[in-house]
C-alpha positions as MATLAB code, in Angstrom:
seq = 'XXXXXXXXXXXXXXXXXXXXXXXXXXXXXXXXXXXXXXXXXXXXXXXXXXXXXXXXXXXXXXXXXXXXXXXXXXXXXXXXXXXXXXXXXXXXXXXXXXXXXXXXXXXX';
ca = [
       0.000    0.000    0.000;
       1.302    3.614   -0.747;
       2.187    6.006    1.262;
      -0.674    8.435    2.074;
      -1.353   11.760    3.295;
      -4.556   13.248    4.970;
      -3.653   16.765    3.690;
      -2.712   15.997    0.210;
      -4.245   16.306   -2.345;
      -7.220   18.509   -1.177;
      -9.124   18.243   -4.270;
     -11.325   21.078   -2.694;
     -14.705   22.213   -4.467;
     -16.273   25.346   -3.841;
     -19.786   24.008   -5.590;
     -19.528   20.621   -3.423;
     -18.226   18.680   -0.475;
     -15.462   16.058   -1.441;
     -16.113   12.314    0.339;
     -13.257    9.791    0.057;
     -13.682    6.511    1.597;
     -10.381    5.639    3.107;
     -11.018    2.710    4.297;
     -14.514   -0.019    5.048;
     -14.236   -3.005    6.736;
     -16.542   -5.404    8.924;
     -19.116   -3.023    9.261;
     -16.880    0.151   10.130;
     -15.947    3.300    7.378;
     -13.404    5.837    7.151;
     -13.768    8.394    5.287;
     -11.790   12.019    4.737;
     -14.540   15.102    3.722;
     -13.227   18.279    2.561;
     -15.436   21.316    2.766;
     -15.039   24.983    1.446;
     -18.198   26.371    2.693;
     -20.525   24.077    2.382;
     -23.673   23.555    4.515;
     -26.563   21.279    4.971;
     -29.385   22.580    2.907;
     -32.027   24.231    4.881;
     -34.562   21.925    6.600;
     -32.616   18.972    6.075;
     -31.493   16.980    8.850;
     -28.890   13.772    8.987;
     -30.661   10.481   10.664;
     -28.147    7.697   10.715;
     -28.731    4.324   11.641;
     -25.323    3.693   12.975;
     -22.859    5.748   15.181;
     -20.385    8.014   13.525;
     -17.319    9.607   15.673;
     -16.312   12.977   13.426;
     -13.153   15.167   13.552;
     -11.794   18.523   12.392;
      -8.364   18.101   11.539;
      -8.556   21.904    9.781;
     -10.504   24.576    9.377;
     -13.726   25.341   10.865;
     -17.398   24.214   11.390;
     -20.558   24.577   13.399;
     -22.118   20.871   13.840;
     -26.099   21.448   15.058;
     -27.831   18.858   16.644;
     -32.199   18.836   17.018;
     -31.576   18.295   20.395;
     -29.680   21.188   21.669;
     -30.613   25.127   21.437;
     -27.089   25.976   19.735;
     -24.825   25.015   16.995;
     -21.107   23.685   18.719;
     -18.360   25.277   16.944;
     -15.333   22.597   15.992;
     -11.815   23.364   15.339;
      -8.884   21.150   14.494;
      -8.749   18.553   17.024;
     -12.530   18.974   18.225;
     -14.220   15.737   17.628;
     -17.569   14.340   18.792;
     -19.661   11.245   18.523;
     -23.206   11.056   17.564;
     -25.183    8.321   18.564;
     -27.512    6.489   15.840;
     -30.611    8.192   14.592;
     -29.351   11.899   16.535;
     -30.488   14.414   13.951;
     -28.095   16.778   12.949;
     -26.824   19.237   10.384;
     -23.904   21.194    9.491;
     -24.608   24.888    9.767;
     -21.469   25.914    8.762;
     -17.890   25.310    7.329;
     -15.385   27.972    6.680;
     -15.452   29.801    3.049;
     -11.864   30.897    3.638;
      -9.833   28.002    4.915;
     -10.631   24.618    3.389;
     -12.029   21.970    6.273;
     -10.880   18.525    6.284;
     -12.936   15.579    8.196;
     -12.148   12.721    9.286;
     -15.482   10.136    9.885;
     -15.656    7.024   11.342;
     -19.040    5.438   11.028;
     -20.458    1.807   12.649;
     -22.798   -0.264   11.703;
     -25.896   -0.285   14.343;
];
């Protein structure tokens, strides 16, 4: 396997959000997302049937869940799980400074 980098290449979009599986196995995915301003459209709201554990490695975002009366703001290093079926959204990523994910998502 080659060597690979988180960072590079950032094939950033400013009309969409850039998914790359980086690795799926027994049930479990890894994936890398890089955003440059993207949001979840209005109204809509994520409902997954398994758990997913999300980072910000850089940039910035505001992660908002249905449950709670404000958006939490994430920064590189900030990373939080959400537990299957939690609605949430992304309000916000950074127009400026590209963000770069990193998901892990389980199988209920």
């Amino acid at each position: 396997m080659p060597l690979a980098n988180l960072f590079a290449p950032l094939s950033a979009s400013r009309e969409r959000e850039v998914f790359e599986t980086l690795l799926e196995h027994r049930g479990a995915r890894i994936e890398r997302i890089v955003s440059t301003g993207q949001a979840s459209p209005p109204g809509f709201w994520y409902d997954q049937p398994g758990v997913e554990r999300v980072a910000v490695l850089a940039g910035r975002a505001r992660l908002r869940f249905a449950d709670e009366p404000e958006a939490r703001e994430l920064g590189p290093g900030d990373f939080v799980m959400i537990d299957a079926h939690r609605r949430h959204r992304v309000e916000w990523t950074d127009p400026a400074v590209t963000t770069v994910w990193l998901a892990v998502h389980l199988e209920a």
